[in-house]
VEXDREN-2710 file (C-alpha; in Angstrom, 1 decimal):
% VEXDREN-2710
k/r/px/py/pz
1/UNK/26.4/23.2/0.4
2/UNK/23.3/21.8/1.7
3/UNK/23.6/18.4/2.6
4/UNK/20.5/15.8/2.7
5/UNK/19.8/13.7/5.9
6/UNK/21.1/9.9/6.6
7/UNK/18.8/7.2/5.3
8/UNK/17.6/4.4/8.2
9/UNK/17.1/1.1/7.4
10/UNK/14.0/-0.5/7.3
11/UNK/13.7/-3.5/10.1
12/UNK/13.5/-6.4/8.9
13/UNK/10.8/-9.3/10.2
14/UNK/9.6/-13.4/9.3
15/UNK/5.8/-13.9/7.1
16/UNK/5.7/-16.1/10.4
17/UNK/5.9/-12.9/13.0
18/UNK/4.0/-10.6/10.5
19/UNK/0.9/-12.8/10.3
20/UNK/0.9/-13.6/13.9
21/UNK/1.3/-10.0/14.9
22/UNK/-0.5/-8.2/12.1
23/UNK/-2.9/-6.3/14.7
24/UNK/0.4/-4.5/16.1
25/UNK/1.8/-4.3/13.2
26/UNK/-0.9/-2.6/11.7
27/UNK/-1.0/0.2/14.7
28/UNK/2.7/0.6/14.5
29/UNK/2.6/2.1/10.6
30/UNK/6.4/1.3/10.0
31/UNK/7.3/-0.1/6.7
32/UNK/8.9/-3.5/7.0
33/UNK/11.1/-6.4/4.9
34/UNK/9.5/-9.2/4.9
35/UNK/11.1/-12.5/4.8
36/UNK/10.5/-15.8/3.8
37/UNK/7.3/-15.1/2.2
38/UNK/8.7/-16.3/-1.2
39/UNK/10.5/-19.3/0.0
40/UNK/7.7/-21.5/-1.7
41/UNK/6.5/-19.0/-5.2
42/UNK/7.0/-20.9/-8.2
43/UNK/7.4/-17.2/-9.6
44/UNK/10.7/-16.8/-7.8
45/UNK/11.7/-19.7/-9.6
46/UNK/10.0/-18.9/-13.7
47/UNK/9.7/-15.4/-13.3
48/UNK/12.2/-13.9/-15.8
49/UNK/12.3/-11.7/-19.1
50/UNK/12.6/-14.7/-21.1
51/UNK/9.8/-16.3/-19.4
52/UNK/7.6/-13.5/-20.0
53/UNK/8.4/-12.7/-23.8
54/UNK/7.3/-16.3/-24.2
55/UNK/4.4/-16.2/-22.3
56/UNK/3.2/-12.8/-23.8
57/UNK/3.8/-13.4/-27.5
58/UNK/1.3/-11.7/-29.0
59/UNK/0.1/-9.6/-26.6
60/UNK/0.1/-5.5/-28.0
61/UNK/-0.6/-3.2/-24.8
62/UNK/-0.7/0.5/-24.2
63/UNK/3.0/1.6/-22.2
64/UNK/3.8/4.4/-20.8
65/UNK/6.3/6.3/-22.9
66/UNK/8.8/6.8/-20.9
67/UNK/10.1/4.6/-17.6
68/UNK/11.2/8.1/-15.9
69/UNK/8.5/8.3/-14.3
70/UNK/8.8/11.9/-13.0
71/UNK/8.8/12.6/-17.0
72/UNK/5.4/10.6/-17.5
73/UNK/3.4/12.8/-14.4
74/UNK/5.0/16.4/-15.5
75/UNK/6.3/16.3/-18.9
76/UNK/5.7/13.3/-21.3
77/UNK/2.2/11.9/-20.1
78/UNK/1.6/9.5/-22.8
79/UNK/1.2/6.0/-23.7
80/UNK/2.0/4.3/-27.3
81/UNK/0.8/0.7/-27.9
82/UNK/3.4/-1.9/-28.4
83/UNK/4.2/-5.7/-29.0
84/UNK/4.7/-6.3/-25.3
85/UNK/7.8/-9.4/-25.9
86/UNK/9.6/-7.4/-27.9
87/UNK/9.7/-4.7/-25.0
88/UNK/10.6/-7.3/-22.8
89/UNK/13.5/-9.0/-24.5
90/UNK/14.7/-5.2/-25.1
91/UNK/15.5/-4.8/-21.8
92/UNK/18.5/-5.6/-21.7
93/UNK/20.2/-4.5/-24.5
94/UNK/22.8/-2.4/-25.0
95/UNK/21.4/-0.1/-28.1
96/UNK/19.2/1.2/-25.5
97/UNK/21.4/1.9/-22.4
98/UNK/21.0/5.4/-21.9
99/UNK/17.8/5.6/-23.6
100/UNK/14.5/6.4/-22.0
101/UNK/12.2/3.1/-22.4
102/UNK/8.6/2.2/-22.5
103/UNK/7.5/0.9/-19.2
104/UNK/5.4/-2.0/-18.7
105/UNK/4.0/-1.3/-15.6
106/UNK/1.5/-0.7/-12.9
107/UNK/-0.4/-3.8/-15.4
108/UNK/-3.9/-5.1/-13.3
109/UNK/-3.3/-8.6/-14.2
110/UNK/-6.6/-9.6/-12.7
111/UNK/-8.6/-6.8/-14.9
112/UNK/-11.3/-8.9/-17.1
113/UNK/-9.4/-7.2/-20.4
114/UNK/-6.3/-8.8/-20.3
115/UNK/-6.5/-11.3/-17.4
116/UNK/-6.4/-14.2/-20.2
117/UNK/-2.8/-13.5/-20.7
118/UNK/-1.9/-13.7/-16.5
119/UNK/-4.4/-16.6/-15.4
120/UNK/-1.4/-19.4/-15.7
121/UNK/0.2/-17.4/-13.0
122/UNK/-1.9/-16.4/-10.4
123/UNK/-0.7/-19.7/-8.7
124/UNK/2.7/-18.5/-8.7
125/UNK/2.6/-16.5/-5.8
126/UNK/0.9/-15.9/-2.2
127/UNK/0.9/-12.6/-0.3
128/UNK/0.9/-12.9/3.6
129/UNK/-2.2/-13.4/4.9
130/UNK/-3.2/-10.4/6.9
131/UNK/-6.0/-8.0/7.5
132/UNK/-9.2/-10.2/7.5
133/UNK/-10.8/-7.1/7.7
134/UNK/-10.3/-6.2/3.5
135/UNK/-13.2/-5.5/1.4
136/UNK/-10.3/-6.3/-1.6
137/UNK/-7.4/-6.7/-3.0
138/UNK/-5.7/-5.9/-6.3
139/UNK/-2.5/-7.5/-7.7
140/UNK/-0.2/-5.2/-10.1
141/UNK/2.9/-6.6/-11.8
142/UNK/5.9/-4.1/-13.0
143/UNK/8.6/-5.4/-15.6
144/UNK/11.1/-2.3/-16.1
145/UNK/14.4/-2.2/-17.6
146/UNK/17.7/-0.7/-15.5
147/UNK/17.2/2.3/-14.4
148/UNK/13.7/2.4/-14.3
149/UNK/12.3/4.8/-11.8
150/UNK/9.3/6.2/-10.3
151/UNK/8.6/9.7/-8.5
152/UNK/8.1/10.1/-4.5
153/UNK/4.1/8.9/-4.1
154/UNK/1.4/7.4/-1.9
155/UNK/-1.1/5.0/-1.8
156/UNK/-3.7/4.9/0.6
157/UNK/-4.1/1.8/0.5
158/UNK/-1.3/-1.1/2.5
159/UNK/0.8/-3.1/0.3
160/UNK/3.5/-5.4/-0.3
161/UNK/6.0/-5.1/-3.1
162/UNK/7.8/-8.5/-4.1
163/UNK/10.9/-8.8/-5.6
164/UNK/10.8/-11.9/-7.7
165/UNK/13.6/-10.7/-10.3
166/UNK/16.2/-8.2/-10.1
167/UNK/17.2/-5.7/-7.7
168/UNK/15.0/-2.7/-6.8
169/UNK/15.7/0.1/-4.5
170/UNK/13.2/1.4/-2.3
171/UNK/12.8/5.0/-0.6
172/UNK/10.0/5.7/1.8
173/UNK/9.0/8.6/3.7
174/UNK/6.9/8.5/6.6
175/UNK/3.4/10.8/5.9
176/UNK/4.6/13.4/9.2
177/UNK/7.0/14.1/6.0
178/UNK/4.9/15.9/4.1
179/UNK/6.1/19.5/4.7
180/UNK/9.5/18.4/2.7
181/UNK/8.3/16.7/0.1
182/UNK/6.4/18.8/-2.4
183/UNK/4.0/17.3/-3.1
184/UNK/1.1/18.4/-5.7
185/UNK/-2.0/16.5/-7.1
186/UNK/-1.8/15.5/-10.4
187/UNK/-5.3/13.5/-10.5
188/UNK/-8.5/13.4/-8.0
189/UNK/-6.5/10.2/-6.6
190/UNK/-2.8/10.9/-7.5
191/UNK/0.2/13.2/-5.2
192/UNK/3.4/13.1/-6.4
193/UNK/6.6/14.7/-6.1
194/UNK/8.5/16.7/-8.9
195/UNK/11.6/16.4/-6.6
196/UNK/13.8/13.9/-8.2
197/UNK/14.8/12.3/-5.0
198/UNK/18.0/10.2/-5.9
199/UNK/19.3/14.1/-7.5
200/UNK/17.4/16.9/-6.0
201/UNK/18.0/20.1/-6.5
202/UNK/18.1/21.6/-3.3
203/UNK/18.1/25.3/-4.6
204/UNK/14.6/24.8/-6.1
205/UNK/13.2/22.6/-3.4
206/UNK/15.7/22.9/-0.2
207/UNK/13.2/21.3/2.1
208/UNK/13.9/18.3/0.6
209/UNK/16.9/18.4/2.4
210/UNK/15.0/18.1/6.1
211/UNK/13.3/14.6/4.9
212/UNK/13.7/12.0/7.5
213/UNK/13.5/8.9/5.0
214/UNK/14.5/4.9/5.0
215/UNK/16.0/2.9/2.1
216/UNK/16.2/-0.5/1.5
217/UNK/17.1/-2.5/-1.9
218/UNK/15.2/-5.1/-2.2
219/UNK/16.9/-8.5/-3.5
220/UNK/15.1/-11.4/-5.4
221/UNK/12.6/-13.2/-2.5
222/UNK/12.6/-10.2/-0.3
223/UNK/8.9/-8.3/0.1
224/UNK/8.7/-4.5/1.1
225/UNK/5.3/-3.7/3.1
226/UNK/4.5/-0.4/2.6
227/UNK/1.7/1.3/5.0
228/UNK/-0.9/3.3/3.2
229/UNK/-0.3/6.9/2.6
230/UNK/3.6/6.6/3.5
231/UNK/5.4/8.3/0.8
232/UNK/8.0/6.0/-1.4
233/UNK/9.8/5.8/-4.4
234/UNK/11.8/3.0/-6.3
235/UNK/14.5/2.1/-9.5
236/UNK/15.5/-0.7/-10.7
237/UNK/19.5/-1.2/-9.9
238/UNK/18.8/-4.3/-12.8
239/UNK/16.4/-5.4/-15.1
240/UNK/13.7/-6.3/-12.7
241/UNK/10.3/-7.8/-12.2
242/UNK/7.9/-7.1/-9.2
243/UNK/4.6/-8.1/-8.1
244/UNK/2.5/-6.0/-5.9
245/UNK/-0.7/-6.5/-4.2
246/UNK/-2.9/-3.3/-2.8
247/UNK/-4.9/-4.4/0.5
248/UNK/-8.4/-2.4/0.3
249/UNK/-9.7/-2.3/4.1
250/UNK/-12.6/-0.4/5.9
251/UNK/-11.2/2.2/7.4
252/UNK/-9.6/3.7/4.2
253/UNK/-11.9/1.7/1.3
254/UNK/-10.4/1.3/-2.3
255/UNK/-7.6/3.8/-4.2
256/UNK/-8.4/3.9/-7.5
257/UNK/-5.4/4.1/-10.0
END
């Protein structure tokens, strides 16, 4: 029986010390948990489903069809527009346990098409401020159901994942683990995984079992920086609501989704 290898935990460091010591930080390319950046986001506080059915009444958006989203990449890739609040108080309800949902998603909040709906927010929340060196940035917000979960990917770009509702657990992969992870290219930007990490079949893909990876589940405050191009994937152990920003700097320039 082929057995996979332990998970580390991911250290665990102040805003205070990450802002002060960005420089090293940067050169060290670990993933870390960020404290007490939240302490002060009025998000952690008015973020919830309720909160955002309200806010989005009206709002009709294209979702991915599915929030499996090793199904979306190699099966199912389609979208299918939808009255966005009713999605969102559907979360939680029990018709749909067990069910594969819509997935609102990956959503550019700050894109001129539907920034009108976001532009009460985007004084809810501060990143740390690091990297004076960016040419950009690019907030994304994620509101998934339980369960939710995406395939093993990278970014090349850094980025902090906030937890502002809901629990979310995070698997990353350091990019030395490439050899194990399978990855193929899907898009001129996009690598993913068809390994379902949290089940894999080890038969089809046993070098999956040689991955040194981390894990961390992320509770409501906490931040998750993940360096550029290290692999990761998440679910949502609850309904759950995340905000992410993507730090564009010189020395990689801008990912396009």
């Amino acid at each position: 029986m082929t057995v996979q290898r332990d998970l580390q935990p991911i250290e665990r460091m102040d805003v205070a010390l990450v802002e002060r010591y960005w420089p090293e930080l940067y050169k060290r390319n670990i993933p870390l948990v960020v404290t007490g950046a939240m302490d002060d986001w009025v998000a952690l506080r008015d973020w919830t489903p309720d909160f955002f059915a309200e806010l989005l009444t009206g709002m009709e958006h294209p979702l991915r069809a599915t929030d499996d989203e090793g199904e979306y990449a190699f099966v199912n890739h389609v979208k299918r527009t939808i009255i966005v609040s009713d999605y969102i108080r559907a979360l939680g309800s029990e018709r749909l346990q067990g069910t594969r949902r819509p997935f609102f998603g990956n959503i550019p909040i700050q894109d001129p098409d539907i920034a009108h709906w976001f532009t009460s927010l985007m004084n809810d929340f501060s990143f740390p401020d690091v990297a004076p060196e960016r040419i950009g940035d690019e907030v994304r917000l994620w509101i998934g159901a339980q369960g939710q979960k995406s395939t093993v990917h990278n970014d090349s770009n850094h980025g902090f994942n906030a937890q502002v509702y809901g629990r979310k657990r995070f698997r990353l992969w350091s990019p030395d683990q490439h050899p194990y992870i399978y990855a193929v290219r899907i898009s001129d930007d996009t690598w993913v995984s068809p390994v379902d990490w949290q089940q894999p079949n080890f038969e089809e893909y046993p070098k999956f079992a040689q991955a040194e990876g981390a894990e961390v589940i992320l509770e409501p405050g906490e931040m998750l920086y993940i360096p550029a191009f290290w692999w990761h994937a998440a679910r949502s152990e609850s309904v759950a609501i995340n905000a992410n920003i993507w730090i564009f700097t010189p020395d990689i320039g801008k990912w396009i989704q």
